[in-house]
Each structure stands twice: as structure tokens, then as C-alpha cells.
C-alpha positions as CSV (number, residue, x, y, z in Angstrom):
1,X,0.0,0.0,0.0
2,X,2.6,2.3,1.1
3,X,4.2,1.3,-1.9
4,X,1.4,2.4,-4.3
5,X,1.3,5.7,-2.2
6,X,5.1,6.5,-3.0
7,X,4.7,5.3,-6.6
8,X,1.7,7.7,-7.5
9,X,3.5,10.6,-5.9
10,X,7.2,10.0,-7.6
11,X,5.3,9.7,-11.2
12,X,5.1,13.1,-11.8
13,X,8.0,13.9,-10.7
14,X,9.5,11.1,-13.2
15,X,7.2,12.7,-16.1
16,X,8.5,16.0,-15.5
17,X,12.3,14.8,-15.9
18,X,11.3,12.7,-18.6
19,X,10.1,16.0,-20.5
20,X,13.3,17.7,-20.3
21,X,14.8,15.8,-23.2
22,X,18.4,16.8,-25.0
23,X,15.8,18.4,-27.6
24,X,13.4,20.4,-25.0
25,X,16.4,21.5,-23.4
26,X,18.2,22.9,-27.3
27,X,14.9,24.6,-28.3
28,X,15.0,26.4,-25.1
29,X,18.2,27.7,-25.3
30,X,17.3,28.6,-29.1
31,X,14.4,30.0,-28.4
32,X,15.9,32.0,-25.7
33,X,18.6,33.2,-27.9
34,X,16.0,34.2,-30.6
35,X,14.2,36.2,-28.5
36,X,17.0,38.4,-27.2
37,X,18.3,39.3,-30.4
38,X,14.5,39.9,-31.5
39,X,14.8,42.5,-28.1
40,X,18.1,43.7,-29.2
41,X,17.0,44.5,-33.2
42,X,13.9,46.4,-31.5
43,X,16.1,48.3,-29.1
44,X,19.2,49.1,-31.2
45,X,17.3,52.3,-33.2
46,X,16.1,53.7,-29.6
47,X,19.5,53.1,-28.2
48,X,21.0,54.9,-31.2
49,X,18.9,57.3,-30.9
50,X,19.8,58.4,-27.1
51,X,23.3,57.9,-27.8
52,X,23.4,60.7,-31.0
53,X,21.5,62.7,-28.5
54,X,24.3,62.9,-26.0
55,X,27.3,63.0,-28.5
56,X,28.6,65.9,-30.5
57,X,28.3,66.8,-34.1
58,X,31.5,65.9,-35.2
59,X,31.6,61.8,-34.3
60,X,27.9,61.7,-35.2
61,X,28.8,63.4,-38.5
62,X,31.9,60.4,-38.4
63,X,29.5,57.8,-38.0
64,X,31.0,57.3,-34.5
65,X,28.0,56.6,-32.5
66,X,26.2,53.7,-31.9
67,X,25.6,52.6,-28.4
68,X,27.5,54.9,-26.7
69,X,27.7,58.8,-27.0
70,X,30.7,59.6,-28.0
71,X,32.0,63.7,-27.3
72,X,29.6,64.2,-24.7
73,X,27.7,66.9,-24.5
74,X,24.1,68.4,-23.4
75,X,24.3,71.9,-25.7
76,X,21.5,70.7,-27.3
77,X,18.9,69.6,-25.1
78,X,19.5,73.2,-23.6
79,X,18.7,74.3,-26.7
80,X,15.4,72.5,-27.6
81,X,14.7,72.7,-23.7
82,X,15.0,76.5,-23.8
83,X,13.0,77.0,-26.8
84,X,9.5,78.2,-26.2
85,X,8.1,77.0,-28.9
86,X,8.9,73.1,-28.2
87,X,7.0,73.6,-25.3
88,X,4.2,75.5,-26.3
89,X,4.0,72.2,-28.8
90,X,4.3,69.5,-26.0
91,X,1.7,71.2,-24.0
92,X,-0.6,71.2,-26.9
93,X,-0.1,67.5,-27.3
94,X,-0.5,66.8,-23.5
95,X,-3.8,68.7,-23.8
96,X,-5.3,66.6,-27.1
97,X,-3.8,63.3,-26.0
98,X,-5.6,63.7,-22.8
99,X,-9.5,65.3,-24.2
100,X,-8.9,63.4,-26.9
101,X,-8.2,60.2,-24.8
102,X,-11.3,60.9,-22.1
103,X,-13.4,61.3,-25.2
104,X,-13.0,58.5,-27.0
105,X,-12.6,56.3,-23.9
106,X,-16.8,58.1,-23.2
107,X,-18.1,57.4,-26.8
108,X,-16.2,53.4,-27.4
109,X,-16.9,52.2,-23.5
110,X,-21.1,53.2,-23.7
111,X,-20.9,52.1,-27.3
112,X,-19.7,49.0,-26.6
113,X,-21.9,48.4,-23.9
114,X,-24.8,49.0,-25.8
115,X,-23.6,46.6,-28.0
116,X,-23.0,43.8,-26.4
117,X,-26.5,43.6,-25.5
118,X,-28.1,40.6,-27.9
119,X,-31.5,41.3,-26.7
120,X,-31.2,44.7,-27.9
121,X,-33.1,46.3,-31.3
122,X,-31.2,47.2,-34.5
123,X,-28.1,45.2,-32.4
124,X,-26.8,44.1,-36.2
125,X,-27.6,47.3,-37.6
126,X,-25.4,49.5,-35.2
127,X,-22.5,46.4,-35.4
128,X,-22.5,46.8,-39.4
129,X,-22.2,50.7,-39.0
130,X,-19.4,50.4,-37.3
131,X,-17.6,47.6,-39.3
132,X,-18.8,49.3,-42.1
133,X,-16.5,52.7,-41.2
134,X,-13.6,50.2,-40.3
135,X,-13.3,48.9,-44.1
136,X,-14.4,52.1,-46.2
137,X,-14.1,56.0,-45.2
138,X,-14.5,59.3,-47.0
139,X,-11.3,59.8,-48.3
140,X,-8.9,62.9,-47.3
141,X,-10.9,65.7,-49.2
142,X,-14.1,64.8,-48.0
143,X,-13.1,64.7,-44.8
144,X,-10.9,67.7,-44.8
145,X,-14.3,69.7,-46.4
146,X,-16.4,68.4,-43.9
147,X,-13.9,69.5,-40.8
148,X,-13.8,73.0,-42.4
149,X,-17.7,73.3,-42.9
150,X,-17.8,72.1,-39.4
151,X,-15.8,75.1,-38.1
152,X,-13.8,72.4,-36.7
153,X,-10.2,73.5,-38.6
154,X,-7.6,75.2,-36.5
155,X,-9.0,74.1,-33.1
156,X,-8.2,71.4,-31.1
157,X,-11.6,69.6,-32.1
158,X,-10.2,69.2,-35.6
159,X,-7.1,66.6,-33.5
160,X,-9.4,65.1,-31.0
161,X,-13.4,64.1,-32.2
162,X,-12.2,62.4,-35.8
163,X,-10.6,59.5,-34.4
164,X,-12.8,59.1,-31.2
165,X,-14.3,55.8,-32.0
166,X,-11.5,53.1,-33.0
167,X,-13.3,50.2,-34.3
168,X,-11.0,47.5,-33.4
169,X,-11.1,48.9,-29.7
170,X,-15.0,48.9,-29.9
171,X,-14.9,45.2,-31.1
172,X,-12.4,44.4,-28.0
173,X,-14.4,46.1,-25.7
174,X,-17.3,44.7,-26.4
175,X,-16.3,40.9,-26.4
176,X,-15.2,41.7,-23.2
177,X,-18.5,42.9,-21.7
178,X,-19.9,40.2,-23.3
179,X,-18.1,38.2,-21.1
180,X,-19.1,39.1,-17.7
181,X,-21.6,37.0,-16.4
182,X,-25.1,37.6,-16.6
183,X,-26.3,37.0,-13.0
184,X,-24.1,40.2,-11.7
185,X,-26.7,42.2,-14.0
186,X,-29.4,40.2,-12.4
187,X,-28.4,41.0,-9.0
188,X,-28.1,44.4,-9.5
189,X,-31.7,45.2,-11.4
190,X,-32.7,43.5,-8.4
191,X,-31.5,45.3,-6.0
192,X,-33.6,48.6,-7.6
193,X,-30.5,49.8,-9.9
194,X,-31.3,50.9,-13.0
195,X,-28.7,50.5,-16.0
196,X,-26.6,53.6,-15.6
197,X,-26.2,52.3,-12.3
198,X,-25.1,48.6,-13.9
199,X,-22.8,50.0,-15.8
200,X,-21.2,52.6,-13.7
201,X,-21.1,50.5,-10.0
202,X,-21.2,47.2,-12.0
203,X,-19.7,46.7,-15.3
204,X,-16.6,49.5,-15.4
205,X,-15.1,48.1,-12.0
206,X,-14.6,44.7,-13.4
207,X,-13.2,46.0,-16.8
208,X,-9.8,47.8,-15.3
209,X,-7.7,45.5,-17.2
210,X,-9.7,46.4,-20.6
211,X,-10.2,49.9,-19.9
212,X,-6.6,50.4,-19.3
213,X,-5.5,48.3,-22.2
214,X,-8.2,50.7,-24.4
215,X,-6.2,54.0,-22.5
216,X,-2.9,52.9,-23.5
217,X,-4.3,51.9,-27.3
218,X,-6.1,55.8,-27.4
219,X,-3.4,57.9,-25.9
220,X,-0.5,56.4,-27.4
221,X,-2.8,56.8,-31.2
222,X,-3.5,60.7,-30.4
223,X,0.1,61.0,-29.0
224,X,1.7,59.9,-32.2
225,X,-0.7,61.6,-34.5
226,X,1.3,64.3,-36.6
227,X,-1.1,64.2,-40.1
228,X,-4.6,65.5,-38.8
229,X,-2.6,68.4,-36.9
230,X,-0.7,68.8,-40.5
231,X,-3.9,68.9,-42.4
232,X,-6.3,71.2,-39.9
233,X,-4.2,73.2,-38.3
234,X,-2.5,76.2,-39.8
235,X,-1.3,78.1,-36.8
236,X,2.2,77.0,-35.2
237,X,1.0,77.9,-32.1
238,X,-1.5,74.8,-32.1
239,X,0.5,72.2,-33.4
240,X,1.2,69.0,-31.6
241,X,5.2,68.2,-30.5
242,X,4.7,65.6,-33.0
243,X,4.1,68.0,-36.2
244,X,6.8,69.9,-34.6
245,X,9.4,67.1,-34.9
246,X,8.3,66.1,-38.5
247,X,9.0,70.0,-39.1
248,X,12.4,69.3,-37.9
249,X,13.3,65.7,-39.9
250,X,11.5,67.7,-43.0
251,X,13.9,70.8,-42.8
252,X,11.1,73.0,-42.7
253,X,11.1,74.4,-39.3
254,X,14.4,76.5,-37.5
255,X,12.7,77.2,-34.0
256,X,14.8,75.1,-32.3
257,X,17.7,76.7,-34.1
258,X,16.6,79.7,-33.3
259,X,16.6,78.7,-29.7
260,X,19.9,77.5,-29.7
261,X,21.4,80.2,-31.0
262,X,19.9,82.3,-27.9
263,X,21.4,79.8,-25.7
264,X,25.0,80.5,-27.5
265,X,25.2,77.4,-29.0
266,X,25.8,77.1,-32.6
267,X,24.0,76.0,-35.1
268,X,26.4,73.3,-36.8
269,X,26.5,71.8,-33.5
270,X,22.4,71.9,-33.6
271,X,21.7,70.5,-37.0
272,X,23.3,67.2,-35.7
273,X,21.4,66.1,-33.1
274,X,18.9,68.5,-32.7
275,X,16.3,65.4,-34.3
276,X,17.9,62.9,-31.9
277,X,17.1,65.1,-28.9
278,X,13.8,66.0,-29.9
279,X,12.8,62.1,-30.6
280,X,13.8,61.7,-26.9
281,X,12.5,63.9,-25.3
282,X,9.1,63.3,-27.2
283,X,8.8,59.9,-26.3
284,X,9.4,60.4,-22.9
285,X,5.7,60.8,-21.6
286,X,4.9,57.1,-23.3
287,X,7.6,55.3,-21.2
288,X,6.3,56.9,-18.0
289,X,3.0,55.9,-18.7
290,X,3.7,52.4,-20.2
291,X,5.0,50.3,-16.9
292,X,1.8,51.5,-15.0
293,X,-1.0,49.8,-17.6
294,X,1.7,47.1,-18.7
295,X,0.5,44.5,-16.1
296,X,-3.0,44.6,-17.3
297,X,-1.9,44.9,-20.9
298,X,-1.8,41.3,-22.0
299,X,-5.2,40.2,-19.9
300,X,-7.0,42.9,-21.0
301,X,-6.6,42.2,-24.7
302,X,-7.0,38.5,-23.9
303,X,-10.1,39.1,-22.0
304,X,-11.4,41.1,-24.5
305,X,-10.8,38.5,-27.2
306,X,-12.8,35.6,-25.7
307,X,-15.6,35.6,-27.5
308,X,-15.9,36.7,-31.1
């Protein structure tokens, strides 16, 4: 008896070293190996990147730099930092990534609510609108028309209220409500709430890890955004950090120049790794935010994708 006992608790512990196998063992260590030069290849432009930020003109000029800076020097991110214009910019994109953000998370998180209600009328019919706007749109001088006729061009509306509703998100959020069980619902209607009350006390509190998945999607969409601002907006004073940049890489913008040269720094020096700087210091807001919605990154999507 005791025997049989032992035998049942040793056998998987003998199936489990039975599984690590020469071959299990190789396509670990190559799978392993894989994936850190995948990482590597990913990081190496960021990397670069920072590196031509902190090195001078002449060895990034030399070809010099690649993971390390090489003539160190901050000169220009004095420069860019002194330079009100940049931050005029960066404040404008703060302000549209965060309307723009709380806008769209309003419009695709009661949407998608509504939708994931079978029982409901004209269910299908609201469904195919939205699929419908995901596979065919206006085009860009329709819609350029129709923000001007609107009154929408060179205000922040024109950034912000086109791309409010991703489809994809809607379909994500969706499956996900569609997921929650039914007899929470049940409880609630009766216990006398009513369905704003569902969904506000209910339904949002058990969708963190989908709701902050859907933030990270939105902001990091409006953050990134350069060609809306470059179509609507004419006035320098409204355009994102983003258009600003792709001024920069496109030669057509001296600001920062400008800048630098009130700071006493000149602009040889600049025109090296004034792009480099910029790139940094833009993408700077997106790594602060990242860590804090990474842990419910993966299970939100995965929740969300449960049920078609």
C-alpha cells in the first residue's frame, strides 16, 4: 500500500524529468537566444537614438556613434529645452492626448456596452455601421471639407473628435462585456439599480484591465498623431510636439535653431542632433506611462478577445 502511495507521488516527478529531453532542453536555449536578439534588433534604433543625442556633431557626422555617445555633450537639449516654442507644442499634445483620450474612452466604452446587449433592437444594424466605417471611409478631401464646414479647422476639435471611435477597440471592448456574467446584472436590477447604475457601480469596475489596455491603445494613437494636426491646423502655435518634430526631420522648421542660438550654441552643432534630442525627449511621456497599464496589458486584450 505504502508502496502504491510513494509510486503515485514520484510519477510526476518522473514525467516532468522525462520531459526535459536533450531536444526540450536545445529549443530552449534557441528559443531563448531568438528572443534576445528579437529584443536587441527592436532596441538598437532607440539606443542609437539616445546615444546621437548625447554625443557631438563631429563623431555623429563620423558615424561614431552607436551605443554609446561619443564627445559628450548636453548643448543641445538646452537648446530644444530652452526653446519656447517646443513647449508651447508639447503642451498642446499633452492637452489633445488627454481630451482626446477621455473622449474617446466616453463614446467606445457606452458604445460597446450597448452593444453587447443581444436582446437589444437594430443590435446588427449599429454592429455593421461600425464595421462598415472600419473597411471604407470618405477619403482625405471629403473629410478635410467636412472638418472646415464644421468650423472644426484650427481648433483642437479638428485633432481630437475624428478618431474618437477606434473600431478595433469597440470590437475588443465589447467581447469583453460580453463576457461578464449575466447573473451580476441580475443581482443588481434587483436590487432597484437601473442600467446607468449597472454599468457605472457594476460593469466599469470589473473592466480595469480592458479599460486600461483601451487607454494605453487611445493615448498612445493621439500621442503619435502628426497628419490630422498637418492637415487642420495652420497656426504654429496649435500644433502638436509631433508636427513639430516632423517639421524638424523635414527641414522645414528653424525654432529650435533659433533657440539654440539664444542659448550660445551654434547651429552646426544643432543641426546634428537636434532630431535625436527632440525624438527623446518626445517619447518620454509614453515610457512613464507604459510600466503603469503594462500589467493589465496582456489580460485585457486576452479578455477582450474571448468571445468573437
Amino acid at each position: 500500500m505504502v508502496t502504491d502511495v510513494q509510486a503515485k507521488i514520484s510519477a510526476p516527478a518522473c514525467r516532468s524529468r522525462r520531459q526535459e529531453t536533450p531536444g526540450t532542453r536545445l529549443f530552449g536555449a534557441v528559443n531563448a537566444t531568438l528572443l534576445v536578439l528579437l529584443c536587441l534588433a527592436m532596441l538598437y534604433p532607440f539606443i542609437t537614438v539616445l546615444a546621437q543625442s548625447f554625443s557631438s556633431a563631429e563623431s555623429i557626422k563620423a558615424g561614431q556613434v552607436s551605443f554609446w555617445p561619443v564627445g559628450f555633450n548636453i548643448d543641445t537639449y538646452i537648446a530644444v529645452m530652452s526653446n519656447d516654442i517646443f513647449w508651447r507644442n508639447y503642451g498642446n499634445s499633452v492637452l489633445y492626448t488627454v481630451v482626446g483620450t477621455a473622449i474617446a474612452m466616453t463614446l467606445t466604452t457606452t458604445y460597446a456596452y450597448v452593444l453587447s446587449k443581444k436582446h437589444l433592437k437594430g443590435r446588427r444594424a449599429l454592429i455593421g455601421i461600425a464595421v462598415f466605417t472600419m473597411f471604407f471611409n470618405g477619403g482625405l478631401v471629403p473629410n478635410y471639407v467636412l472638418i472646415s464646414g464644421l468650423g472644426m479647422k484650427n481648433t483642437m476639435w479638428a485633432i481630437v473628435l475624428p478618431g474618437a471611435i477606434s473600431v478595433f477597440n469597440l470590437l475588443v471592448m465589447k467581447s469583453f462585456f460580453e463576457s461578464l456574467p449575466k447573473e451580476l446584472e441580475e443581482a443588481a436590477q434587483i436590487d432597484g439599480l437601473g442600467w446607468y447604475g449597472i454599468f457605472g457601480r457594476i460593469v466599469l469596475p470589473l473592466s480595469k484591465a480592458v479599460i486600461a489596455t483601451m487607454v494605453l491603445f487611445y493615448s498612445v494613437a493621439y500621442w503619435n498623431d502628426w497628419f490630422a494636426a498637418f492637415l487642420y491646423l495652420d497656426k504654429s502655435e496649435l500644433f502638436p510636439v509631433t508636427l513639430f518634430l516632423r517639421n524638424l526631420i523635414a527641414g522645414a522648421s528653424t525654432s529650435a535653431s533659433e533657440g539654440a542660438a539664444a542659448a550660445g550654441t551654434t547651429t552646426a552643432l544643432v543641426s546634428a542632433n537636434i532630431q535625436a534630442v527632440t525624438m527623446i525627449l518626445t517619447v518620454i511621456p509614453i515610457l512613464c506611462v507604459y510600466p503603469f497599464v503594462q500589467r493589465y496589458f496582456v489580460s485585457g486584450v486576452m479578455l477582450g478577445s474571448v468571445k468573437g
